[in-house]
C-alpha positions in Angstrom: 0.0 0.0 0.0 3.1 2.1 0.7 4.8 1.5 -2.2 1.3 2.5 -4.2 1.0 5.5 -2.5 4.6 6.2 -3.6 3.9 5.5 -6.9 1.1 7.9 -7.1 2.8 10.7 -5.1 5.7 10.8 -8.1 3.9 10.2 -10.8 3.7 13.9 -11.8 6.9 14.3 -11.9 7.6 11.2 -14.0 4.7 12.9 -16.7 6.4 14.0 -19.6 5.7 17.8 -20.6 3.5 18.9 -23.5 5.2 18.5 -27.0 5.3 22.2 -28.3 3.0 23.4 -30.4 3.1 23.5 -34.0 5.0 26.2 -35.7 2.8 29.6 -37.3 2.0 28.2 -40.8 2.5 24.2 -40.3 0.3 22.5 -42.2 0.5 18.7 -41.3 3.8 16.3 -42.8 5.2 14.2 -40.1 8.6 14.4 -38.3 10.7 14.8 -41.2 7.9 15.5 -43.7 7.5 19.8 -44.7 4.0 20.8 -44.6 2.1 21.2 -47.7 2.9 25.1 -47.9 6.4 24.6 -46.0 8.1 22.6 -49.2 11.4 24.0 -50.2 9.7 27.7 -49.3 7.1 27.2 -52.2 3.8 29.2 -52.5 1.0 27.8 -54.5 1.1 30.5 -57.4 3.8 32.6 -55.8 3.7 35.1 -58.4 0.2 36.4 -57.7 -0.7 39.2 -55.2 -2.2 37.8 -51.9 -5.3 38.5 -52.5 -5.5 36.9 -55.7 -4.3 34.0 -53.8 -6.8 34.1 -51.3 -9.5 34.0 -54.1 -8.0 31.5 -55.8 -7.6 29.3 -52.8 -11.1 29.7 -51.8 -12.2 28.8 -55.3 -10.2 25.9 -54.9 -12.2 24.7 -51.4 -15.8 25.5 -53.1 -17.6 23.1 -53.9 -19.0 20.7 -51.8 -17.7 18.4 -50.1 -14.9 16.2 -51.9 -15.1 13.2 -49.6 -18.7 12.6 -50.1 -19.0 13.7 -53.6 -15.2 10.8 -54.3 -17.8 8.5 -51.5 -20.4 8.4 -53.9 -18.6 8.3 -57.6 -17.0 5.0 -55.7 -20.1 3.6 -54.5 -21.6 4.0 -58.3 -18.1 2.2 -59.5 -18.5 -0.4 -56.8 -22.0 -1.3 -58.2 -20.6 -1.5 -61.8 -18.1 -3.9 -60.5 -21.0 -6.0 -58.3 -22.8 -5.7 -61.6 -19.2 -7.1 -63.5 -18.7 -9.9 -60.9 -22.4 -11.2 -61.5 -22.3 -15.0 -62.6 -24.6 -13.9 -65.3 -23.6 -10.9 -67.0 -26.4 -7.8 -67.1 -25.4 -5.4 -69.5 -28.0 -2.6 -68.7 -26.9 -3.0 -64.9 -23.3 -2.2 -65.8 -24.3 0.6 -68.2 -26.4 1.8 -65.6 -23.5 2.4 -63.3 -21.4 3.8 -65.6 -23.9 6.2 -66.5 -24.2 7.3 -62.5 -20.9 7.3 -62.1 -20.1 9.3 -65.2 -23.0 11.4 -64.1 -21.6 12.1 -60.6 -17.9 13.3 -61.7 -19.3 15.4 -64.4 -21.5 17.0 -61.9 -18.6 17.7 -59.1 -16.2 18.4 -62.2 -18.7 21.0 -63.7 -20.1 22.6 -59.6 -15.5 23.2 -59.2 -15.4 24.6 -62.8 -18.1 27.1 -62.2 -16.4 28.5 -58.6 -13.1 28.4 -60.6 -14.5 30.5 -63.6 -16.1 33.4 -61.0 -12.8 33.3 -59.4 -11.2 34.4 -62.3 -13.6 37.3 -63.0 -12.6 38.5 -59.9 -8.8 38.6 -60.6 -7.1 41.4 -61.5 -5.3 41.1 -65.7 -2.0 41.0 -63.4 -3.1 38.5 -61.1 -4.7 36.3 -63.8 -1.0 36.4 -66.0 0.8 35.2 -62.8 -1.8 32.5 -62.4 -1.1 31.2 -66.1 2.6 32.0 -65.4 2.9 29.7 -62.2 0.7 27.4 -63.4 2.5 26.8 -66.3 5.5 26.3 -64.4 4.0 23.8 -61.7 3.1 21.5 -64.9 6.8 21.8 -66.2 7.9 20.8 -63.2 5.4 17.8 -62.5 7.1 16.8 -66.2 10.2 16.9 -65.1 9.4 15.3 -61.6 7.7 12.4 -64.1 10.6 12.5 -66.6 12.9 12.2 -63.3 11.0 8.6 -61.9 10.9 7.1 -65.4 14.4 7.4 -65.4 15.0 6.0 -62.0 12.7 3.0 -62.9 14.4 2.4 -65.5 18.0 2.8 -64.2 16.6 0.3 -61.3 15.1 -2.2 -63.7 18.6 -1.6 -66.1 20.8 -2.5 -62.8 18.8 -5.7 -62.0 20.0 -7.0 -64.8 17.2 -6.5 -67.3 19.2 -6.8 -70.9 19.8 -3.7 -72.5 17.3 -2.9 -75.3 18.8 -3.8 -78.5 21.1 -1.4 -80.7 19.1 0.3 -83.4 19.3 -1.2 -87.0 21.3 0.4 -89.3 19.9 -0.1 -93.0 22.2 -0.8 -96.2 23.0 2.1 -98.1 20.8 2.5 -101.1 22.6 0.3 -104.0 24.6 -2.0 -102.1 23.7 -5.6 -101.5 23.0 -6.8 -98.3 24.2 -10.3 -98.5 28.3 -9.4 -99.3 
């Protein structure tokens, strides 16, 4: 009963403190992993004014919600693959679900189009040229990114020992026989 008492009497000072709070601006990541807006200093379309951004951005969150509106084109490819798995195959059923799934992407596709395009209006002629200017620059650097892991795969696959493609064919000159 001592020893209990003991136990309990200390065990405030065995409590470890509080991990400290999260830096201004920390957007999620794990130990090790930036934030999404903490990368390498990057700013999603750096070379608009703030408040450009700010419109932007909130276009970009408009829109319903993305969880239940990806929830239900799932459910309506989930069907079409109940429909699939059927030991007797039902053509109109799978059509069926591809038409509601179809229908439900084109709907969240064409509600984030709509919040995008009255974003724009807002935008200043400055603000709209950095948009096209960054964005254009994100996607050349997505390419690259792509271009870079294609060539890693196929470094990888090259060192496992995969044989290397085969030289390219050169043809005969014009005129000259091919069996000498």
């Amino acid at each position: 009963m001592l020893l209990l008492a003991a136990l309990l009497a200390a065990a405030p000072a065995l409590a470890q403190p509080a991990p400290p709070p999260p830096p201004p601006g920390h957007h999620g990541g794990g130990p090790g992993m930036p934030g999404r807006d903490q990368r390498k200093g990057e700013r999603m379309f750096p070379s608009m004014s703030e408040a450009g951004r700010a419109t932007i951005r909130e276009a970009m969150m408009a829109g319903g919600d993305r969880r239940a509106d990806r929830a239900k084109v799932e459910a309506a490819r989930e069907r079409m693959m109940a429909a699939l798995d059927a030991d007797r195959f039902d053509a109109a059923a799978v059509k069926r679900a591809m038409d509601e799934e179809r229908a439900l992407a084109e709907a969240t596709k064409l509600e984030r189009q709509a919040a995008m395009l009255a974003a724009f209006g807002k935008l200043s002629a400055a603000d709209r040229k950095a948009f096209v200017a960054d964005s254009r620059a994100m996607k050349d650097r997505m390419d690259k990114r792509m271009r870079d892991w294609r060539e890693r795969v196929r470094d990888r696959r090259d060192r496992r020992g995969a044989p290397p493609p085969p030289p390219p064919q050169e043809s005969p000159a014009p005129g000259l026989d091919s069996d000498l």
